[in-house]
C-alpha positions in Angstrom: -62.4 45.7 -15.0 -65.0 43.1 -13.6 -63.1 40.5 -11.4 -65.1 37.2 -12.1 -64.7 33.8 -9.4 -66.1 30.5 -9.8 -68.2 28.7 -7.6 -66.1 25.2 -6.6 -67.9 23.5 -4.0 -65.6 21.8 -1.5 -66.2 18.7 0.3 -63.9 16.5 2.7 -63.0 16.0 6.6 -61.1 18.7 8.3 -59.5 18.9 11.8 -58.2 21.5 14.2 -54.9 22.1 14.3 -54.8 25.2 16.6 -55.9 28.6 17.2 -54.1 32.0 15.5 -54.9 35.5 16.5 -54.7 38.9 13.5 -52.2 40.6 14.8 -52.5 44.9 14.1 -52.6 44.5 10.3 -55.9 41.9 10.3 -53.5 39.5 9.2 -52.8 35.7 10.4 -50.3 33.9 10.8 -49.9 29.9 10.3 -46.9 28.4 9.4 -46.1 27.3 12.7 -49.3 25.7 13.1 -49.7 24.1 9.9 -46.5 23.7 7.9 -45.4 21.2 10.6 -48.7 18.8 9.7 -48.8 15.9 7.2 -49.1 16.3 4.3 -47.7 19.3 4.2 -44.9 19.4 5.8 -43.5 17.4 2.8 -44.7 19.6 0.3 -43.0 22.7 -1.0 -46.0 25.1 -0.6 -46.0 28.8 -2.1 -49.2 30.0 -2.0 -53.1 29.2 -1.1 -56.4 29.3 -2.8 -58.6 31.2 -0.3 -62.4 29.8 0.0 -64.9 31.5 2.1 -68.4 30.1 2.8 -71.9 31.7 3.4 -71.0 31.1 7.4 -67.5 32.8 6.9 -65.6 29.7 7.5 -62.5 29.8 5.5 -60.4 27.5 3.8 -57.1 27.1 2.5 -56.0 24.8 -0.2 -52.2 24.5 -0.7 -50.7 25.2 -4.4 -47.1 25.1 -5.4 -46.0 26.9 -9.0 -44.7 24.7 -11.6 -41.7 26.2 -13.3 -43.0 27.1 -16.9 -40.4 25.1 -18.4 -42.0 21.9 -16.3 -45.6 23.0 -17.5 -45.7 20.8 -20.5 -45.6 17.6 -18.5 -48.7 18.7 -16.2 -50.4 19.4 -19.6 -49.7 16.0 -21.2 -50.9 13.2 -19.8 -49.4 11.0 -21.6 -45.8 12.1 -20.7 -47.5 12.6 -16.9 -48.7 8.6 -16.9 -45.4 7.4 -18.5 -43.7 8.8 -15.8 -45.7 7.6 -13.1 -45.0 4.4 -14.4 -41.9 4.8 -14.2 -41.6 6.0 -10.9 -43.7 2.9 -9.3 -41.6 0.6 -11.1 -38.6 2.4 -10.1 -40.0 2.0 -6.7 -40.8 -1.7 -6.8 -36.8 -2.2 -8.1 -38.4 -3.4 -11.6 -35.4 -2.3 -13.4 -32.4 -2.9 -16.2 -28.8 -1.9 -15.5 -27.7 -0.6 -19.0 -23.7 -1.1 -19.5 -23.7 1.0 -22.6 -25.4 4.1 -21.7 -24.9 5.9 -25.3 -25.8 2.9 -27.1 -29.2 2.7 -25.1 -29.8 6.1 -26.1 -29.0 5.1 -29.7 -31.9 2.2 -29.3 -34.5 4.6 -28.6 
């Protein structure tokens, strides 16, 4: 089987964070260095895509699974903008306190 990879050209600022050694399996380690760095010290990371350029310089771009059941909001974005919208005006207090929950439900 023929293992095919696209080309993604990467662009942005980057800054150093430390310095990590392979240990005696060629691995490194990095959580220490950069799990504890904004952004993504908020973010609930599970795995990396791995770039490598012509020089050998590598990069790491943080990815988190969706649960599959979560997947058809990512691929609607419709559903993906309503929800936004709701969360910003959730977040600038733009919102109604329904009394009759069951009758609100009834309205939609």
């Amino acid at each position: 089987m023929t293992k095919t990879t696209k080309e993604k050209k990467i662009t942005g600022s980057f800054h150093l964070v430390g310095k990590s050694t392979l240990d005696s399996k060629k691995r490194v380690t990095l959580g220490n260095k950069i799990m504890v760095k904004k952004p993504l010290a908020k973010m609930k990371i599970d795995s990396f895509n791995v770039f490598i350029d012509e020089e050998g310089n590598i990069l790491l771009v943080a990815l988190a699974n969706i649960p599959s059941r979560e997947l058809w909001v990512h691929q609607n974005p419709e559903v993906m903008e309503n929800i936004q919208k709701g969360l910003k005006e959730a977040k600038e207090e733009k919102v109604t306190k329904v009394k009759d929950l069951d009758g609100f439900f009834d309205e939609l």
